[in-house]
N, C-alpha and C positions, 0 to 999 in steps of 0.2 A: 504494500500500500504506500501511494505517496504521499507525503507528509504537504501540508495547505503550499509551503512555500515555494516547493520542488512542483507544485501540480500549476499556481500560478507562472511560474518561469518557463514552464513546456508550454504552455500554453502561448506565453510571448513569443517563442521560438516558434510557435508554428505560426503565429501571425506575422511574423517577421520573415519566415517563409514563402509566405503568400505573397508578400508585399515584393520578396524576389523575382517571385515569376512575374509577377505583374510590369516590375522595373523591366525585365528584360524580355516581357513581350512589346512595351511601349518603344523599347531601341529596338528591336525587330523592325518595327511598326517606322521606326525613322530612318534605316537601312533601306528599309525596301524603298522609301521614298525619294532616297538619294542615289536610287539606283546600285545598293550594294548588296547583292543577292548572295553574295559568300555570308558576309558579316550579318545579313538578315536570316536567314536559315541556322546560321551557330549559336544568334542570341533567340532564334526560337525554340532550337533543340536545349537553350541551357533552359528556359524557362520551364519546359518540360521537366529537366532534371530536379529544379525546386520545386517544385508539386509533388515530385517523389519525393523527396526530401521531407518534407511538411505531412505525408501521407505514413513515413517511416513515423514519426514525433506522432501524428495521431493515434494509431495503431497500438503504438509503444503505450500511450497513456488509457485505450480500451480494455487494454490486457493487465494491464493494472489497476482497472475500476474509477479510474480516472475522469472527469469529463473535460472531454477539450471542449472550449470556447474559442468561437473564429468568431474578430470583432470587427470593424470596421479599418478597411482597407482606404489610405490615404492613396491621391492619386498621382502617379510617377511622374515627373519631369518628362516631358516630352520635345522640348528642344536642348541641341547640343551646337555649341558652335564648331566645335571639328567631329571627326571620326575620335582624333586623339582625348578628347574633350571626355568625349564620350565613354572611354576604356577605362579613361584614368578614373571616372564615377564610378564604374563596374569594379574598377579595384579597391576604390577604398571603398565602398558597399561591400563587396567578401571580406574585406578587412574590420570591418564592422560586427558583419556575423563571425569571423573569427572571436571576436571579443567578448562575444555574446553565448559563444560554447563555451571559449575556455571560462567564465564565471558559469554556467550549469557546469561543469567540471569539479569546480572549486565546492561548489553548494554541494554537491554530489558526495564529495568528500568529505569535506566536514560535518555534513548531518550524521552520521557516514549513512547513506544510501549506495550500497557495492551494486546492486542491479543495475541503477539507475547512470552507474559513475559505468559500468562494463558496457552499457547501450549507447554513451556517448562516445564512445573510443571512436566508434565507425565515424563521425562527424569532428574529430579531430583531425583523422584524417583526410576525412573528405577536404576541409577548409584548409590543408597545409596543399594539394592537390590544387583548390579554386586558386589562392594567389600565385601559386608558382604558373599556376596554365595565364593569370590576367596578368602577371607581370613581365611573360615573354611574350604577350602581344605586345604589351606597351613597348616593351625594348623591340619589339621587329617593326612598330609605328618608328621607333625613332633612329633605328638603321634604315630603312630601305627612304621611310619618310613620304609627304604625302603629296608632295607638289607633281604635278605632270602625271608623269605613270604610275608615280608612285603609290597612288590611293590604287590603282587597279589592280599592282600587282597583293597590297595588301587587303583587300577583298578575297582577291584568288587565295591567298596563304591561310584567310580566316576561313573561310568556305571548305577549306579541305580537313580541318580541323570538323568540321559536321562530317565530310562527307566518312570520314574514319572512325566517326563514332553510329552514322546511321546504321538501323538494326537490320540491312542489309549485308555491313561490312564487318558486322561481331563475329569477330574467332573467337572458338569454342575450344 
């Protein structure tokens, strides 16, 4: 059973999850506007990924008699003045929810909650996984860079990044 404090904080996480996917179906939504159909497809497949995420957190709190509350979803930022502009928000948002595990980690521990501290390992990792994958975008935004061709080829480089995760191309 989770104790009021541990079931309040899952709960922020999963709302904080929603508000992921939501974030990064809204940069979808401005890719595809700007005609960048790599970087429009990787941040709708990420968005996808956060709703599994949030679907892990709810799950996790029914099988512990838990009730998740999904509150109201605030609405995303939907201009960006660059591509870069743009990455750089998607990293400090993962860097955000990094912040956000490692304190459920800490509560996890110190309550001590062992269940509850062993169900977050997955999402430790997950979130050491999200900044290293947004901050080799950023660093490939600022090698190849985005004047002239530059944005095209860095469309194609983000695009391939979906196209190796699509559930077409999963080795088994």
């Amino acid at each position: 059973m989770l104790s009021e404090a541990m079931t309040n904080r899952l709960n922020e996480q999963i709302n904080l999850e929603i508000y992921s996917a939501h974030l990064y179906l809204q940069m979808s939504s401005w890719c595809a506007h700007k005609a960048l159909e790599g970087c429009a497809a990787f941040l709708s497949q990420h968005a996808d990924e956060e709703m599994a995420h949030m679907r892990r957190l709810l799950t996790y709190m029914h099988e512990t008699g838990a009730l998740a509350i999904l509150g109201d979803v605030a609405a995303p930022p939907h201009t960006f003045q660059s591509l870069k502009e743009m990455f750089s928000k998607v990293y400090e948002h993962e860097q955000l929810v990094t912040r956000k595990i490692n304190e459920l980690v800490q509560l996890a521990d110190t309550e001590p909650d062992y269940a509850t501290l062993q169900f977050l390992q997955w999402y430790v990792a997950e979130q050491h996984q999200e900044e290293f994958l947004f901050k080799s975008i950023l660093d490939k935004i600022e090698l190849i860079g985005t004047k002239g061709q530059g944005l095209f080829f860095i469309d194609q480089e983000i695009g391939k990044l979906a196209s190796a995760k699509s559930p077409t191309n999963t080795k088994v």
